[in-house]
C-alpha positions, -999 to 999 in steps of 0.1 A, spaced: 664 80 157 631 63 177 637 34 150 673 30 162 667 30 198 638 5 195 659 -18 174 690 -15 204 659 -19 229 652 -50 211 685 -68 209 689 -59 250 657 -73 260 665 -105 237 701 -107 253 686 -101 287 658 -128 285 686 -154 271 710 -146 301 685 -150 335 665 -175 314 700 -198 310 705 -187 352 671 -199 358 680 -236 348 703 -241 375 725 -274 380 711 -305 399 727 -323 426 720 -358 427 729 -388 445 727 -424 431 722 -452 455 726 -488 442 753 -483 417 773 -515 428 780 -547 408 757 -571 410 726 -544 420 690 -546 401 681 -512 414 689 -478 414 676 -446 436 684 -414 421 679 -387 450 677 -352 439 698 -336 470 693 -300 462 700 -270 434 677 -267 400 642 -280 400 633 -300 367 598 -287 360 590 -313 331 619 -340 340 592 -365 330 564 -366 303 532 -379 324 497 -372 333 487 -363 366 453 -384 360 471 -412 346 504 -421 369 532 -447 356 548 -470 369 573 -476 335 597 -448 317 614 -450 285 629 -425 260 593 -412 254 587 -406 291 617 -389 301 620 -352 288 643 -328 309 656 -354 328 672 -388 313 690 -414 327 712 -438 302 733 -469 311 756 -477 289 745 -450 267 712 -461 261 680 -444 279 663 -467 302 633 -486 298 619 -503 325 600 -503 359 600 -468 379 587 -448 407 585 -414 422 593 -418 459 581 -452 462 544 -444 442 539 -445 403 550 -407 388 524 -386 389 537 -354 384 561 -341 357 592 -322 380 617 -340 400 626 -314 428 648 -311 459 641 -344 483 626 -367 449 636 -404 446 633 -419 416 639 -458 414 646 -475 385 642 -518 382 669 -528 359 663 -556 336 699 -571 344 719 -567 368 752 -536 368 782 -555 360 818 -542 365 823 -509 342 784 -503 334 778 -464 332 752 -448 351 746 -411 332 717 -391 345 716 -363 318 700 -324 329 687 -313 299 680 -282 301 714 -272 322 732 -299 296 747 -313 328 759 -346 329 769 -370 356 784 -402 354 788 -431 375 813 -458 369 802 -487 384 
């Protein structure tokens, strides 16, 4: 009978865990600024709701001023489908930290410029939200 109840204890502390740790990754508002035709910039501005703890994949003792696939991790942001790569700051300094939280900019230097129908997608990870811009 103790076996039983341990093994019931088990599977509710499993369930449990699964359910406030899935609450706990809450959605992001954001805001994108620049997504015009023509624009060679782009300010993502995290306006509120879930904070990304590791959006990016950096060092504190070594800041960047450049993010690819291999420095974005619960944060992403594609164009056209494909992750950027290029030029970046973390309200207007190199990224120094790894979260992007309520009141972040993160600007982005395009290598071209957005043409009519380019898609913006910044990608949540963890929350596996996804919004899209249509330029």
């Amino acid at each position: 009978m103790i076996v039983v109840v341990a093994i019931i204890a088990g599977f509710l502390t499993a369930y449990l865990y699964t359910l406030f740790h899935t609450l706990d990754t809450g959605a992001i508002n954001v805001l994108v600024e620049g997504a015009r035709v023509g624009s060679s910039s782009l300010v993502i501005v995290h306006m509120g709701g879930g904070t990304l703890v590791e959006a990016f994949t950096v060092n504190a003792s070594a800041p960047v001023h450049y993010l690819d696939e291999l420095g974005f991790n619960e944060l992403e942001v594609r164009i056209n489908g494909a992750i950027f790569a290029g030029n970046a700051s973390l309200n207007t300094r190199a990224i120094a930290k790894p979260g992007f939280e309520a009141g972040d900019e993160l600007m982005l230097q395009l290598e071209q410029p957005l043409q009519a129908d380019d898609r913006i997608s910044i990608v949540s990870v963890p929350g596996s939200q996804v919004i899209t811009v249509v330029v």
